[in-house]
N, C-alpha and C positions, 0 to 999 in steps of 0.2 A: 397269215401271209403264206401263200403258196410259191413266193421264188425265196430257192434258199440263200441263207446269208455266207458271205466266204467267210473262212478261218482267221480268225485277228492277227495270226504269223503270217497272212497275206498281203496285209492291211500296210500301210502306214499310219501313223498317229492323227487322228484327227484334229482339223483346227484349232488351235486355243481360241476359245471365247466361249460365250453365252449360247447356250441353246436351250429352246423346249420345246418339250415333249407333250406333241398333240395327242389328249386319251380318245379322240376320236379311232385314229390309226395307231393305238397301241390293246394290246391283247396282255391280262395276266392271269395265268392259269397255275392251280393249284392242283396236285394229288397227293393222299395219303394213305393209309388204312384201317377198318374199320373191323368190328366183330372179331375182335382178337389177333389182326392180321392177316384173316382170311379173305378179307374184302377190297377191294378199291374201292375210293372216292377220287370222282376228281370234278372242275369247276373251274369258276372263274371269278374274278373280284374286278368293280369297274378302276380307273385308275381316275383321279378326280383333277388334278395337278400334279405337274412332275417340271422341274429346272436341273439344268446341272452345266457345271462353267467348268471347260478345260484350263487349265493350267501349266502355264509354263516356267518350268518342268512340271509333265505329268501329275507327280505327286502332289500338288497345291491345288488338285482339281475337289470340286465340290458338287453334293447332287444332293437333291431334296424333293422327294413324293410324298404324296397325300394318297391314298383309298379308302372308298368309303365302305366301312366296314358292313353299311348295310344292303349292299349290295351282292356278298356272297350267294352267290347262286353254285347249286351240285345239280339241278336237272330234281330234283325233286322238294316238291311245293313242304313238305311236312318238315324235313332234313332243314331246308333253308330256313325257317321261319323258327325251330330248335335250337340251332347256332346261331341263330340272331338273337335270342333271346340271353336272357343275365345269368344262364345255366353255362354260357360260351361267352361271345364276343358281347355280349349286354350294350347294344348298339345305340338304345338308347341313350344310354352313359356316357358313350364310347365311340362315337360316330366315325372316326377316323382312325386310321393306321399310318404312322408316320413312318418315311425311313428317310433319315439323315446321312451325308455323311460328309469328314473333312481329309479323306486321305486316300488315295488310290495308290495303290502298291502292285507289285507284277509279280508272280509267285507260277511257278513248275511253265513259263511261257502265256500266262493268259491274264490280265489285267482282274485284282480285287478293289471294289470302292468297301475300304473297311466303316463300318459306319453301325448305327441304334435302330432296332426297329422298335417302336411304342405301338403297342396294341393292349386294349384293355386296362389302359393306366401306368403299364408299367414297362419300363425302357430297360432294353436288351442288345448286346453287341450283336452283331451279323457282320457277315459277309457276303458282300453281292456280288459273283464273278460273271465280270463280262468276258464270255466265251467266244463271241462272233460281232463283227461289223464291215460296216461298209458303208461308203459315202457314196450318195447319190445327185443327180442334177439340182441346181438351186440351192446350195449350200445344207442338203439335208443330210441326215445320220439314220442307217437303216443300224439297229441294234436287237443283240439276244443278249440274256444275262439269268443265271438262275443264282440262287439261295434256298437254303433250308432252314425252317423257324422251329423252334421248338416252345408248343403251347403250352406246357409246364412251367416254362422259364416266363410267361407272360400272365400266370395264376387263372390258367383255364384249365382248370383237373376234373373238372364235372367229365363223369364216362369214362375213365380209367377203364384202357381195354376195350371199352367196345366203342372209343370213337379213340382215333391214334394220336401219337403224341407228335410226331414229326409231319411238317405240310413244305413238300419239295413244290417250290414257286420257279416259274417260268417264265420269263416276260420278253415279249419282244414288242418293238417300239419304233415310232418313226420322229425324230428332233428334227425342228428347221434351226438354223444357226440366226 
């Protein structure tokens, strides 16, 4: 998306109710490190289904995404097809990445949905800070929101060091209400 999003301190709270989140018009992008830390990766994962219900008060709000995990794409055909395999994400297995969550909290002025991400089997707290929004015409929700996963904690240790442990996730998003 090339127009940017305003600061959530600009914002007022968006509507309470039900929205989704079209993966057509949403983007989530991954980077980490590779070869000891001397490298970048970065990419993108497609998003498959995404809901999420505001809540009044805020804090009773709820979000729920799917990605399919075999769609990791880094821009290289050997890489992708790697971490697709049961050495990484075993997508066969494993065909989705879930992230759930039941509580949104506000922390140093930016809104966290505290919540589980399940990748490869195995379910891990996160935090997903939504950093920027904005509403748009036709009760939409223009959104940014990052997190960072750590693939240790999801039992994907194949390549210690030379493929990284941390993947800072990016995602911006378009909801209709």
């Amino acid at each position: 998306m090339s127009t940017p999003i305003p600061s959530i301190a600009a914002e007022r709270t968006p509507a309470a109710g039900y929205y989704r989140i079209d993966p057509l018009r949403t983007e989530v992008r991954f980077t980490t490190r590779h070869l000891f830390g001397l490298g970048g990766v970065s990419g993108t994962v497609q998003l498959r289904d995404a809901e999420f219900s505001i809540g009044d008060p805020i804090s009773e709000s709820t979000v729920a995404a799917v990605l399919d995990a075999s769609s990791f794409d880094s821009g290289l055909a050997a890489r992708n097809k790697e971490v697709r395999s049961s050495r990484y994400l075993d997508t066969s297995r494993y065909p989705d990445i879930l992230f759930t969550c039941t509580l949104i909290d506000q922390s140093d002025g930016k809104w966290v949905a505290v919540g589980v991400v399940t990748a490869h089997g195995v379910t891990e707290p996160v935090d997903l800070t939504l950093d920027q929004f904005t509403t748009t015409l036709d009760d939409e929700l223009a959104l940014h929101a990052t997190a960072r996963v750590d693939r240790y904690a999801h039992g994907i240790t194949f390549g210690r060091g030379l493929a990284g442990r941390w993947l800072d996730i990016g995602i911006t998003a378009i909801a209709t209400r």
